[in-house]
Backbone as CSV, one residue per row, in Angstrom:
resi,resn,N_x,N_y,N_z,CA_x,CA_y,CA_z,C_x,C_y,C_z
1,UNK,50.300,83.960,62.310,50.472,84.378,60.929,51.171,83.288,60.118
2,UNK,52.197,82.820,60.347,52.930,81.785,60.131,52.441,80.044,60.629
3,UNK,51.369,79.711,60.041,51.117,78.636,60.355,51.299,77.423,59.286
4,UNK,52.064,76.668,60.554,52.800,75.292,60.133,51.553,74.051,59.270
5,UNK,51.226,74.128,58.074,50.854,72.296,57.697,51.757,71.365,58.636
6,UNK,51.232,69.772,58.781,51.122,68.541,58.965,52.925,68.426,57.881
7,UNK,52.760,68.788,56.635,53.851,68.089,56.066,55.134,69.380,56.246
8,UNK,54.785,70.546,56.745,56.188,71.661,57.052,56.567,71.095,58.602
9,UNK,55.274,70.359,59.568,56.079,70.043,60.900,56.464,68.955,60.621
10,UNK,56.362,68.466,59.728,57.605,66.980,59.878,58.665,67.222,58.898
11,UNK,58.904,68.597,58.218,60.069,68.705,57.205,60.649,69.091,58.428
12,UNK,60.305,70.309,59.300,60.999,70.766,60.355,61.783,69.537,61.279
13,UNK,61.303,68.899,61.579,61.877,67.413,62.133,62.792,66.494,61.749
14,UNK,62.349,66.415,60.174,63.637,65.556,59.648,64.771,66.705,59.696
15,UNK,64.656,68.171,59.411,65.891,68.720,58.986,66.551,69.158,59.986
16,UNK,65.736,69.248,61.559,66.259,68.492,62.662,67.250,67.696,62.506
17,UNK,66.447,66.148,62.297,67.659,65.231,62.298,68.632,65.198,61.866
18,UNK,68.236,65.709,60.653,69.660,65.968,58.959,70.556,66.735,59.883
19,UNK,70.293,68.169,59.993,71.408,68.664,61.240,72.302,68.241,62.111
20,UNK,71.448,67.249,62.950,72.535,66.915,64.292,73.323,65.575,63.458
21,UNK,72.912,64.576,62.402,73.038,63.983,61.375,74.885,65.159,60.600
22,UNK,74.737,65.818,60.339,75.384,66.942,59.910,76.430,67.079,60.699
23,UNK,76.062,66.798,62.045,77.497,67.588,63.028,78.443,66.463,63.213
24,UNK,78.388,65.085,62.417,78.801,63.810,62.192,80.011,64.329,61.810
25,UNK,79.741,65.008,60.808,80.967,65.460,59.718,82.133,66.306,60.205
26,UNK,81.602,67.272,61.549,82.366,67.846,62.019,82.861,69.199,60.734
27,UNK,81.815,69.785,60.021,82.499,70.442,58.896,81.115,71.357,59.121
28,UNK,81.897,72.387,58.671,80.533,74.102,58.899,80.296,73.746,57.782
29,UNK,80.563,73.693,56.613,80.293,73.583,55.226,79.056,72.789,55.048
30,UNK,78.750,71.691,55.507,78.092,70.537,55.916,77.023,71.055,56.573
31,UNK,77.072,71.493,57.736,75.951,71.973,58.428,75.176,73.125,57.714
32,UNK,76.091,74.287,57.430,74.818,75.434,57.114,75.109,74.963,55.229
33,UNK,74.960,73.905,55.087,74.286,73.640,53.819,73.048,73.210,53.715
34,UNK,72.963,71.740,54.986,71.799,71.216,55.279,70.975,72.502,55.835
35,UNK,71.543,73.426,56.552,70.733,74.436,57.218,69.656,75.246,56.346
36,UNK,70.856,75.685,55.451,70.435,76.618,54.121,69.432,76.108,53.477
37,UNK,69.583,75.230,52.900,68.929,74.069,51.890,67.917,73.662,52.832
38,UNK,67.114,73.274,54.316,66.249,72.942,54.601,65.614,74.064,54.766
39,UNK,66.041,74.916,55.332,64.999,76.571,55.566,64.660,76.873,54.141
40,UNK,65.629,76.732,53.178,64.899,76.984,51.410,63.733,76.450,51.351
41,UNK,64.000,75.017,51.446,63.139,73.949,51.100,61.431,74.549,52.049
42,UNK,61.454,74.654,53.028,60.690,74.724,54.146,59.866,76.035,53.274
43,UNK,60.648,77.126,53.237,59.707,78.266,52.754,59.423,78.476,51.441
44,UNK,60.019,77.459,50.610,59.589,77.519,49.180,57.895,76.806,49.257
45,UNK,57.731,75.659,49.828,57.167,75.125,50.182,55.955,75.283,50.875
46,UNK,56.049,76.439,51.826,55.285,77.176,52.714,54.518,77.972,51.677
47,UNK,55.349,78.720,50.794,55.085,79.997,50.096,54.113,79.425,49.179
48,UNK,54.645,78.389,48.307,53.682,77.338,47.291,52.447,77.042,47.966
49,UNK,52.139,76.633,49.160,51.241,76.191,49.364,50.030,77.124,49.671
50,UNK,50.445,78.554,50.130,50.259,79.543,50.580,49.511,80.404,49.138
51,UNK,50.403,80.433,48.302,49.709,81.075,47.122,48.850,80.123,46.187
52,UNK,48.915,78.707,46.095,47.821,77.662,45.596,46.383,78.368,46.276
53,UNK,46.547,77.730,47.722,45.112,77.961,48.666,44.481,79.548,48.311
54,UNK,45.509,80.763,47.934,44.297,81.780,47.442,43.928,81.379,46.150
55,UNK,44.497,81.421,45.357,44.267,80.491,43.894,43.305,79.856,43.775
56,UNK,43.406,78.826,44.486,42.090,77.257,44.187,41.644,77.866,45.389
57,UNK,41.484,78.080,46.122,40.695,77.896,47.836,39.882,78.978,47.390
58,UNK,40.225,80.561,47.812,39.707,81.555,47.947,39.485,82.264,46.305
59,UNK,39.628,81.397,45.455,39.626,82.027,43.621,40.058,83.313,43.659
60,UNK,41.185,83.344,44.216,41.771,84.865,44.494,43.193,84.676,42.756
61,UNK,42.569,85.201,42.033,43.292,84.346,40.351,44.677,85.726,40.611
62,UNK,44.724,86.809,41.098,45.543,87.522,40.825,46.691,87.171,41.802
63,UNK,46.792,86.697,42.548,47.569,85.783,43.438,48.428,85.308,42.536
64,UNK,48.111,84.649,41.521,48.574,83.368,40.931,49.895,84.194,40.119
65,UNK,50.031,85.471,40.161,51.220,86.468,39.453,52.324,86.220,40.737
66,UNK,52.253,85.656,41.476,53.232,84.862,42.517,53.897,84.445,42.129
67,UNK,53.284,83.250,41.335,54.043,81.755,40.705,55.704,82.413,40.326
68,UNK,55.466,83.220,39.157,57.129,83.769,38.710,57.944,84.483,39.809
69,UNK,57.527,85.439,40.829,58.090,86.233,41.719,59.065,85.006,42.640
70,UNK,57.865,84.054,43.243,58.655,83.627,44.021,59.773,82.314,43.166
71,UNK,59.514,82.088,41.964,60.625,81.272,41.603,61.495,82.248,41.083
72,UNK,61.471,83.229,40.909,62.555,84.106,40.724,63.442,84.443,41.689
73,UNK,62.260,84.947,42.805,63.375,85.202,44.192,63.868,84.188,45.409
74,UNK,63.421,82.365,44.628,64.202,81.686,45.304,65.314,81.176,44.281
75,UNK,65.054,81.384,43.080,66.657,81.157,42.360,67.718,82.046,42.245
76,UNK,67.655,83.555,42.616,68.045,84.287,42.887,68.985,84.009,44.208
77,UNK,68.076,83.622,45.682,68.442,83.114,46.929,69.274,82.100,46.148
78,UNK,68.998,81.004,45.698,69.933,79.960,45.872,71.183,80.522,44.755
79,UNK,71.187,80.873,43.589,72.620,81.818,43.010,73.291,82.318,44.221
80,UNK,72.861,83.066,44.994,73.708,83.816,46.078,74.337,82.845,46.773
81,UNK,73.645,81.518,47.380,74.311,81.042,48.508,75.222,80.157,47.563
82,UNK,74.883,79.400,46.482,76.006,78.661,45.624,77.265,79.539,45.160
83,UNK,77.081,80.453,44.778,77.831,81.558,44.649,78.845,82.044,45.180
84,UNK,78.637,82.033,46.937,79.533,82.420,48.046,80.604,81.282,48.090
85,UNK,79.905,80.198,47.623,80.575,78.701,47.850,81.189,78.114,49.058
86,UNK,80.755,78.630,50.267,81.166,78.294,51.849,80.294,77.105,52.040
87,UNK,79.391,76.155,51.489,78.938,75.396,51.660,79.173,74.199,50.602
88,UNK,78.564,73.334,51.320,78.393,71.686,50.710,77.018,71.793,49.939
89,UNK,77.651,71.887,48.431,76.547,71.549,47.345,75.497,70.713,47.835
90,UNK,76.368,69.291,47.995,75.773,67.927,48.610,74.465,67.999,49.381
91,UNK,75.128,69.008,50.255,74.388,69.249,51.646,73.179,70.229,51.560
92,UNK,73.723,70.504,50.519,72.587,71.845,50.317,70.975,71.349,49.615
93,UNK,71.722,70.037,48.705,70.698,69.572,47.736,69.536,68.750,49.000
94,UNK,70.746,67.897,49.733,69.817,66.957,50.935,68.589,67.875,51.541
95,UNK,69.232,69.402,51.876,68.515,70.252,53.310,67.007,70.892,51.728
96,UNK,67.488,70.764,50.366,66.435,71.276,49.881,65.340,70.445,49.780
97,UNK,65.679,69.148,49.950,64.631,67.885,49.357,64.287,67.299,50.746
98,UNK,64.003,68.106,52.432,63.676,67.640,53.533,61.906,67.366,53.232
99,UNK,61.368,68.276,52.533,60.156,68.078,52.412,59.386,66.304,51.214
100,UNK,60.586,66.310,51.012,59.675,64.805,50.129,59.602,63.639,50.910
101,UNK,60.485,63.353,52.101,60.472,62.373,53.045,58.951,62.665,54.037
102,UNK,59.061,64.290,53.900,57.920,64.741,55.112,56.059,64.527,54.142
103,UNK,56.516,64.812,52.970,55.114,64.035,52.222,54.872,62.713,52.529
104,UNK,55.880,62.234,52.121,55.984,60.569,52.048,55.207,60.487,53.537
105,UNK,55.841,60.620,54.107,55.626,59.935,55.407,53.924,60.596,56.049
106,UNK,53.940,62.072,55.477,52.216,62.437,55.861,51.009,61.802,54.906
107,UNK,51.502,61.592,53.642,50.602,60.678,52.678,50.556,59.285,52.984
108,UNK,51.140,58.358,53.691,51.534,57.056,53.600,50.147,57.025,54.585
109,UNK,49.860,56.734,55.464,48.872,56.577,56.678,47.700,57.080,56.178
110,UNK,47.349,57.782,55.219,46.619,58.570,54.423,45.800,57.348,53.686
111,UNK,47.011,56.920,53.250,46.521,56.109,51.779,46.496,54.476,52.460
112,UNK,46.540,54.099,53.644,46.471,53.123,54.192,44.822,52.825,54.654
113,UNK,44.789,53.709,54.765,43.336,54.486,55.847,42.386,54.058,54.487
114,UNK,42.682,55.010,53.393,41.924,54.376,52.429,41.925,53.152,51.470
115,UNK,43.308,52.710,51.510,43.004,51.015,51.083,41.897,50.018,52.022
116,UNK,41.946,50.503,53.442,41.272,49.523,54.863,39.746,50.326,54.461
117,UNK,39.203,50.974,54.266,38.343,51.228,53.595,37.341,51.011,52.698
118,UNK,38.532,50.591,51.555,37.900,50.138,50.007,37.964,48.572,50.936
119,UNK,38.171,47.911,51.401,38.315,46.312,51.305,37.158,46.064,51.814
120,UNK,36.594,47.225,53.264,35.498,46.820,53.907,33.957,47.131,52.973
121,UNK,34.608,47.649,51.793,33.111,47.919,51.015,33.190,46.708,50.012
């Protein structure tokens, strides 16, 4: 039911690293910020991609009444956890932005593939 894209198994990985990266600090604050902030990141992400593909994929257009729900009920989520203030802002922002390293790095080989391509035509 829950199936992982190419760019959620390598967010999962870096926010891996960010974690044990995290226990550097020796501070809980630190850790379940990166924690918080990468599981955000991960299922905001999941969810986006999830309600696009009925949208454009399956022209499923009533889907698309998503878009506000889920930015409502992840700014909602993130008010709560900023809110409690037991965490590292810092840390929280790093664990939300695990997924742009995990593009980067699934687009890069992508777009290599097609520069070696265009040269041979």
């Amino acid at each position: 039911m829950f199936a992982f894209n190419p760019i959620e198994k390598k967010a999962a990985i870096i926010l891996g690293l960010l974690l044990l990266a995290s226990l550097f600090f020796q501070s809980s604050a630190v850790f379940w910020g990166v924690l918080l902030g990468g599981l955000l990141g991960i299922l905001n992400f999941h969810w986006l991609w999830w309600i696009t593909a009925k949208v454009f994929l399956e022209n499923k257009k009533i889907y698309g009444f998503q878009y506000p729900t889920k930015f409502f009920c992840l700014a909602a989520i993130i008010f709560f956890i900023l809110r409690r203030g037991d965490i590292n802002f810092l840390a929280f922002l790093i664990g939300l932005s695990v997924f742009i390293p995990a593009i980067l790095i699934t687009a890069w080989p992508i777009n290599f593939l097609k520069q070696d391509r265009l040269k041979k035509l």
